[in-house]
N, CA, C and O of each residue as an XYZ file, in Angstrom:
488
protein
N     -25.281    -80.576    103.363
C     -24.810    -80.142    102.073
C     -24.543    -81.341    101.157
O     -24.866    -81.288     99.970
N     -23.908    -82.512    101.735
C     -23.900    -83.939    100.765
C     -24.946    -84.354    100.353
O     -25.180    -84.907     99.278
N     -25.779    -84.050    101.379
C     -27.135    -84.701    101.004
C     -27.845    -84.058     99.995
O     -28.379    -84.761     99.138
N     -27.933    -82.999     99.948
C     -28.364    -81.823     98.679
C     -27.779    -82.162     97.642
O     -28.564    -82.045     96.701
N     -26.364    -82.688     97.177
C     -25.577    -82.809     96.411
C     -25.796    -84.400     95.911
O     -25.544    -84.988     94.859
N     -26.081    -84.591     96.525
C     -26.324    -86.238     95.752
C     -28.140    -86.401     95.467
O     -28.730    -87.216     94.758
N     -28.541    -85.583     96.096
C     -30.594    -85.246     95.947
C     -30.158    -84.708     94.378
O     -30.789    -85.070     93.386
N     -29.189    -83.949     94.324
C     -29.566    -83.378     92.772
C     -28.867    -84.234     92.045
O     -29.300    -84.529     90.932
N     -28.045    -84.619     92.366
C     -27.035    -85.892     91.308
C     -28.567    -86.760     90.877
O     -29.223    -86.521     89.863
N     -28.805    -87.484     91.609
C     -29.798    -88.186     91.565
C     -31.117    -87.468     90.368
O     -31.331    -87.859     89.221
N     -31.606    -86.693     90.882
C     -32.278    -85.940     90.085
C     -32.206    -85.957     88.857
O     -33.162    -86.153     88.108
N     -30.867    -85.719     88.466
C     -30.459    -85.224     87.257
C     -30.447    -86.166     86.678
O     -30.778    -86.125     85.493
N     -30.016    -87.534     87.354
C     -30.021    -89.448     86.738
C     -31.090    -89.367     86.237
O     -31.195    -89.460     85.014
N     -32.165    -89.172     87.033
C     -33.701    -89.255     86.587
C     -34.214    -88.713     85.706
O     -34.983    -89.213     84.884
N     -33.735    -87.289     85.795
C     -34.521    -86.589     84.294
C     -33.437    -87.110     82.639
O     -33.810    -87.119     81.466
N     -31.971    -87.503     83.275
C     -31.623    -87.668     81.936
C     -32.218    -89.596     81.563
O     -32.408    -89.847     80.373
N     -32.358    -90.285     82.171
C     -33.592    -91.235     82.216
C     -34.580    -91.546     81.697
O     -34.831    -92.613     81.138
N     -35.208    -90.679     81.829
C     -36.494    -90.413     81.134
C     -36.267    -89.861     79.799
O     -36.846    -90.303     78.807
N     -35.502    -88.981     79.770
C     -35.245    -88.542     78.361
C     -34.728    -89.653     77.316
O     -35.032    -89.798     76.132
N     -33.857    -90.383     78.123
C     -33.379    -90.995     77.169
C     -34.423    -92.344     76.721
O     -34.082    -92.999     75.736
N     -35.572    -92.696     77.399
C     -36.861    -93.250     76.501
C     -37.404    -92.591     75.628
O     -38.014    -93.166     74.727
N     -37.329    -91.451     75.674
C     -38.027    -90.471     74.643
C     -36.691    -90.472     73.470
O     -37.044    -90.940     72.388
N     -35.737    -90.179     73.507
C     -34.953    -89.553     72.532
C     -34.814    -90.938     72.156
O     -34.674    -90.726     70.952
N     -34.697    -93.075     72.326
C     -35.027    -93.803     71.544
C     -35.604    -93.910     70.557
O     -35.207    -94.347     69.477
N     -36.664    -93.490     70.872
C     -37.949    -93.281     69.660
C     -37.654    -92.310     68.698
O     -38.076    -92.803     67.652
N     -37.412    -91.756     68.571
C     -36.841    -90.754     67.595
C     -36.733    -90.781     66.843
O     -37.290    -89.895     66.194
N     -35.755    -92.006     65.955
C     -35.798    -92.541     64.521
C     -36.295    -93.930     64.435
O     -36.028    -94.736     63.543
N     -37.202    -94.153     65.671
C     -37.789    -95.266     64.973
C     -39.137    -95.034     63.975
O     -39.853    -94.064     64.223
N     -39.422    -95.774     63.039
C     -40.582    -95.632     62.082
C     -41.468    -96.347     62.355
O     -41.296    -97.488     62.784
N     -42.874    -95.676     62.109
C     -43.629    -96.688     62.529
C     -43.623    -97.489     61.201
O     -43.195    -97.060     60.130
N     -44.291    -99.020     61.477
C     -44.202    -99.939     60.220
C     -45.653   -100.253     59.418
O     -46.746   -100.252     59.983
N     -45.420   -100.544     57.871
C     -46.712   -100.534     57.859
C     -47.434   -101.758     57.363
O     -46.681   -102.492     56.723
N     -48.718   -102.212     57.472
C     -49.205   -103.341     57.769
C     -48.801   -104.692     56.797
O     -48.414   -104.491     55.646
N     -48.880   -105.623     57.158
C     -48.092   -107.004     56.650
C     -49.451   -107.042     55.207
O     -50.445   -106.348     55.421
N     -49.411   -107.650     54.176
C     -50.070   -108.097     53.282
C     -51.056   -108.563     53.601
O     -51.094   -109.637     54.201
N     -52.213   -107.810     53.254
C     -53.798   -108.790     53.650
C     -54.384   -108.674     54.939
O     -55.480   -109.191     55.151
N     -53.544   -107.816     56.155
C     -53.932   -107.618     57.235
C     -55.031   -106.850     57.164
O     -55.120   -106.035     56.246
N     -56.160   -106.994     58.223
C     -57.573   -106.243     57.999
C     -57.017   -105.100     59.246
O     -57.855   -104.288     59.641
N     -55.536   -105.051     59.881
C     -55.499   -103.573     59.945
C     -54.962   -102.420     59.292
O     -54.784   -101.408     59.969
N     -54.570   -102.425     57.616
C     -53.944   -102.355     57.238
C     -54.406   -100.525     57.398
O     -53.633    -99.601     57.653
N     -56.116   -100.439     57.114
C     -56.532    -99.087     56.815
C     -56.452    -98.058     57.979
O     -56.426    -96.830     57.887
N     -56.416    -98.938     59.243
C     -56.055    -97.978     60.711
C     -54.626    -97.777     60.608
O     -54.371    -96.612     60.914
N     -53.549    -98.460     60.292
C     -52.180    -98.482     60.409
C     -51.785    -97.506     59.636
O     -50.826    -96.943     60.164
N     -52.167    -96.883     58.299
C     -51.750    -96.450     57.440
C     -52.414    -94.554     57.752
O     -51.922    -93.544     57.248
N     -53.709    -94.622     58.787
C     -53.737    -93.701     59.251
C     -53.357    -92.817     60.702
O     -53.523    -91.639     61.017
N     -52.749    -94.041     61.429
C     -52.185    -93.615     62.116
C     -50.735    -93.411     61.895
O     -50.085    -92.682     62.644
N     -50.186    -94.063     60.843
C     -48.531    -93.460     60.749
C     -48.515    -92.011     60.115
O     -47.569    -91.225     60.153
N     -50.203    -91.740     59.309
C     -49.924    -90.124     58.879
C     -49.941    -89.510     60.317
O     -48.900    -88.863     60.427
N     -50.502    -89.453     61.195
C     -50.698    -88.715     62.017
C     -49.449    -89.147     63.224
O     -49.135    -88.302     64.062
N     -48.988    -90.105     63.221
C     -47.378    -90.471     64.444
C     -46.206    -89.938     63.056
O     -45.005    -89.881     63.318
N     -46.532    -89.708     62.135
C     -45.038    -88.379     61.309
C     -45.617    -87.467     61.877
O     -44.686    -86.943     62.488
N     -46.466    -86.924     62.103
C     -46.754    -85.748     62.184
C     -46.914    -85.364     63.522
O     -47.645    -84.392     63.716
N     -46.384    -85.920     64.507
C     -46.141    -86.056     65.862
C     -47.599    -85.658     66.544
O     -47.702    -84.896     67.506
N     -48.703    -86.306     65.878
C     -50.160    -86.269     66.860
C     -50.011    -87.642     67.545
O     -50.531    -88.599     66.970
N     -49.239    -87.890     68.927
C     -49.378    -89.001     68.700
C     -50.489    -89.587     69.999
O     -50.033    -90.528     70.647
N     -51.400    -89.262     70.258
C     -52.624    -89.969     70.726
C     -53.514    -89.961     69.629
O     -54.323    -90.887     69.687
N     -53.648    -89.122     68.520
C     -54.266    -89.457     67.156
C     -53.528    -90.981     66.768
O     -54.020    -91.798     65.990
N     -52.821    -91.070     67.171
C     -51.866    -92.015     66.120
C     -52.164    -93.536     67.049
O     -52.277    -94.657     66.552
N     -52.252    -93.155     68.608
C     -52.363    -94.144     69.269
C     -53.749    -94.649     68.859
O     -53.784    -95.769     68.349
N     -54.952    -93.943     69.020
C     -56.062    -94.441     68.612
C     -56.668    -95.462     67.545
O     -57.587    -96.263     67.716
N     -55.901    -95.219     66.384
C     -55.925    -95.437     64.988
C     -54.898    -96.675     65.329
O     -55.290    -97.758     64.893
N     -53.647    -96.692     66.037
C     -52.771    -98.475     66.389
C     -53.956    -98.993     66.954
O     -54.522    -99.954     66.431
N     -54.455    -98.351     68.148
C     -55.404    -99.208     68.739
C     -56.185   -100.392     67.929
O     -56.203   -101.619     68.032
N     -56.893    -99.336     66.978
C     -57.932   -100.069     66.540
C     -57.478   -101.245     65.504
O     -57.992   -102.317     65.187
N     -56.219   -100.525     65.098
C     -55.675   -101.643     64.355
C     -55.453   -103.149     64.924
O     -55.862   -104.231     64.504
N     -54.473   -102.728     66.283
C     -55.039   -104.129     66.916
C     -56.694   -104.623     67.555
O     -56.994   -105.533     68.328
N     -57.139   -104.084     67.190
C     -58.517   -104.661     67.630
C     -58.699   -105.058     65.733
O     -58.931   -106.256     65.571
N     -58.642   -104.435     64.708
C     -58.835   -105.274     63.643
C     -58.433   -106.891     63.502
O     -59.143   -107.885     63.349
N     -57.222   -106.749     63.600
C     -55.963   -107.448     63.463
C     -55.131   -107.607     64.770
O     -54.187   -106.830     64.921
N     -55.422   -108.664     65.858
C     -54.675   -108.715     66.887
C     -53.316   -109.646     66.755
O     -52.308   -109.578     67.459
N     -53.583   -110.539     65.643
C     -52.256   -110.989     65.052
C     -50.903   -110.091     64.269
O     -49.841   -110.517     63.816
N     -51.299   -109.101     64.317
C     -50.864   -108.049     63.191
C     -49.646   -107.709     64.116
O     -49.902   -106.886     64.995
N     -48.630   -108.097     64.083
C     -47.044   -107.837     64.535
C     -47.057   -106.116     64.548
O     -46.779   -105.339     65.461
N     -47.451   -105.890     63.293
C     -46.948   -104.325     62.657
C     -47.764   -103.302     63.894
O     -47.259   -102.300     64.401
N     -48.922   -103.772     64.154
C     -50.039   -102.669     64.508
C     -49.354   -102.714     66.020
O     -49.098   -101.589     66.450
N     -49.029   -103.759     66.859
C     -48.696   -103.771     68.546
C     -47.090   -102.794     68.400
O     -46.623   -101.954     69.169
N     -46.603   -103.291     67.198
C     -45.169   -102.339     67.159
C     -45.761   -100.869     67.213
O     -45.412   -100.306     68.251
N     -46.463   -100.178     66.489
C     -46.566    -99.083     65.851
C     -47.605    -99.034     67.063
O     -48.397    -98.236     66.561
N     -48.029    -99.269     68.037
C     -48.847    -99.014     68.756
C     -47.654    -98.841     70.145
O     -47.671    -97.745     70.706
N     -47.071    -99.460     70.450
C     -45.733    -99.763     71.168
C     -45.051    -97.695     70.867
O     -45.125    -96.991     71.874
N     -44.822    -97.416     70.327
C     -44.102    -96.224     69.659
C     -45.019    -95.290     70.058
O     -44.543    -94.403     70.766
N     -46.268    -95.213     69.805
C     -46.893    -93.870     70.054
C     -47.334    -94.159     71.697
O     -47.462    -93.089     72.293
N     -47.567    -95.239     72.469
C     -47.588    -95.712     73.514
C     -46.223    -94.864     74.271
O     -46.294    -94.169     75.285
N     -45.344    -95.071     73.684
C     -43.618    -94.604     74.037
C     -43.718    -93.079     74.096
O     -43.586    -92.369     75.093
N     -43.972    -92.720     72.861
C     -43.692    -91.185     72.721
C     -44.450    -90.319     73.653
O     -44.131    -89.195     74.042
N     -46.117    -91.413     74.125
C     -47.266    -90.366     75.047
C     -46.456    -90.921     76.607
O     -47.087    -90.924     77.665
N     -45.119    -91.329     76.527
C     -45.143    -91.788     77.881
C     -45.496    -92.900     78.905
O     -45.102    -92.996     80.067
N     -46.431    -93.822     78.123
C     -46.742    -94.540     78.747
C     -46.069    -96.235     78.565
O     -46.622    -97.236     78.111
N     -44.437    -96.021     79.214
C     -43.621    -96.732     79.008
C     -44.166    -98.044     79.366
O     -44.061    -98.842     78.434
N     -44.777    -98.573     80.539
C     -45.407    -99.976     80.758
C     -46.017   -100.447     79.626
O     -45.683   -101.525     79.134
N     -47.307    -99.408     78.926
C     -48.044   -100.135     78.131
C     -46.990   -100.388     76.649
O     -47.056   -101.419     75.981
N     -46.327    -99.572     76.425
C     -44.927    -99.965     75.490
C     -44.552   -101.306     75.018
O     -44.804   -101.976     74.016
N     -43.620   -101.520     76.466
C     -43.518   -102.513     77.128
C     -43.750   -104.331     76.648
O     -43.186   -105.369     76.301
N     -45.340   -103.520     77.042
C     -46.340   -104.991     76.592
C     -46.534   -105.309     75.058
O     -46.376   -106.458     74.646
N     -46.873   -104.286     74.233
C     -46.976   -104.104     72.623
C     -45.882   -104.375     72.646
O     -45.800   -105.602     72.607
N     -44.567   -103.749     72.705
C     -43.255   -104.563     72.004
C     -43.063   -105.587     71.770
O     -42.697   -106.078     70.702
N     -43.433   -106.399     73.413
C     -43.318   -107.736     73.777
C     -43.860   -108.712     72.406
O     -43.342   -109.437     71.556
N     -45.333   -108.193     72.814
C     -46.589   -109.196     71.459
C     -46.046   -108.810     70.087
O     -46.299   -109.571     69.154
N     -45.526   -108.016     69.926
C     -44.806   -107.376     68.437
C     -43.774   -108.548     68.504
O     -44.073   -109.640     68.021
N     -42.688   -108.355     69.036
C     -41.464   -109.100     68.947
C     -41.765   -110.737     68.996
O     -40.899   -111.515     68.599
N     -42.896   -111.160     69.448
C     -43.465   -112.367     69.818
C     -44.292   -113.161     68.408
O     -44.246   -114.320     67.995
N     -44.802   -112.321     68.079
C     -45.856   -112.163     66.668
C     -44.654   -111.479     65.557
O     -45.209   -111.631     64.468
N     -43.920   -111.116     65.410
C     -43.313   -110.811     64.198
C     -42.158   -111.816     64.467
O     -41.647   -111.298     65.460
N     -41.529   -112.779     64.237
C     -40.500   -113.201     64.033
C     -39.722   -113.512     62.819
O     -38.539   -113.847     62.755
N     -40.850   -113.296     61.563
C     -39.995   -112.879     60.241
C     -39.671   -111.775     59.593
O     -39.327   -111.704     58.413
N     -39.823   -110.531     60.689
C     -40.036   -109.267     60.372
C     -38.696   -108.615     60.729
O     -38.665   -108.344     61.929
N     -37.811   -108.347     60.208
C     -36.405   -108.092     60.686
C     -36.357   -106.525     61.397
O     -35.565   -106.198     62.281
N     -37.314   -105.718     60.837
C     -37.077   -104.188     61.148
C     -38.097   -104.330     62.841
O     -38.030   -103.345     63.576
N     -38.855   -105.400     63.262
C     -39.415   -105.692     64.406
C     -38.255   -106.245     65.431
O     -37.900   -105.826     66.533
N     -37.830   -107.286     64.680
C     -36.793   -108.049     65.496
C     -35.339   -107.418     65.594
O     -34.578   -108.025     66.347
N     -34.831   -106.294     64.951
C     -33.535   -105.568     65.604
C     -33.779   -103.988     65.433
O     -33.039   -103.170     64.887
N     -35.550   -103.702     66.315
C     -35.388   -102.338     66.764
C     -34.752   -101.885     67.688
O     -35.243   -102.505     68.631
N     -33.887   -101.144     68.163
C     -33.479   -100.876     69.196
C     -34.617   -100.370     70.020
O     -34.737   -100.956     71.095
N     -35.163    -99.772     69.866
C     -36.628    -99.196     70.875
C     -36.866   -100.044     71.652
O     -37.031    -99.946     72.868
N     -36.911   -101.236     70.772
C     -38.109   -102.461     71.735
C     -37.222   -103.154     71.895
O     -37.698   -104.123     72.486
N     -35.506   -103.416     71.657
C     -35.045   -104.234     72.546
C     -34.564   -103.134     73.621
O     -33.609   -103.552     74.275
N     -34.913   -102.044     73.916
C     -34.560   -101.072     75.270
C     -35.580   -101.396     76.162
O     -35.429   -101.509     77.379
N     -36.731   -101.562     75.481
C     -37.841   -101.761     76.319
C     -37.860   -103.110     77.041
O     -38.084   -103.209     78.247
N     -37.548   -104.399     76.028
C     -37.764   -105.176     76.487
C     -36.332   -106.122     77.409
O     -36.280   -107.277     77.832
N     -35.340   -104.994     77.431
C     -33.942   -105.209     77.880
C     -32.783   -106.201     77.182
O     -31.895   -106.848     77.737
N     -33.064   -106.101     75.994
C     -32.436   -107.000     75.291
C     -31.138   -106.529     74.494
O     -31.149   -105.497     73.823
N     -30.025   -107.346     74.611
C     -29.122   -106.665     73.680
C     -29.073   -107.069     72.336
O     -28.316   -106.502     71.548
């Protein structure tokens, strides 16, 4: 019977866990491209479609943005987010990282809470 009782304690750690990567994202925005960036035209179509919670539409369109623009701080953030929202917290993770790494004059990059959850930072 303890053992049942702490199997679901546990459980319950886990699902509220997970939720709480998802419910981060929530009010974060995606951002939109720095001046002159050649991803500016993927970025701007994937934030219509990550408001509008399509977000593997939205991932596609970050994608390519970083393949335009792999310097582009904005596109690994905003790629980082719909990465987050489809779940796929590792690849997150990594985009935050190159975001937070590549944006260092970007203040709404450098004190997201999202990506310092991700990247464990206080």
């Amino acid at each position: 019977m303890k053992a049942l009782s702490w199997m679901g304690i546990l459980g319950l750690g886990a699902v509220l866990a997970g939720s709480a990567w998802a419910d981060m994202g929530k009010t974060a925005t995606a951002l939109k491209a720095a001046a002159g960036s050649k991803a500016d035209s993927h970025i701007t179509e994937g934030i219509e479609h990550y408001n509008q919670g399509h977000w593997d539409v939205a991932k596609k369109h970050f994608m390519e943005a970083v393949k335009a623009d792999p310097q582009s701080a904005e596109a690994h953030y905003d790629l980082a987010l719909a990465l987050d929202k489809a779940g796929d917290h590792p690849g997150a993770t990594e985009h935050f990282k190159k975001a937070y790494d590549l944006g260092k004059q970007n203040p709404e990059i450098q004190n997201s809470g999202i990506l310092k959850a991700h990247l464990k930072m206080k």
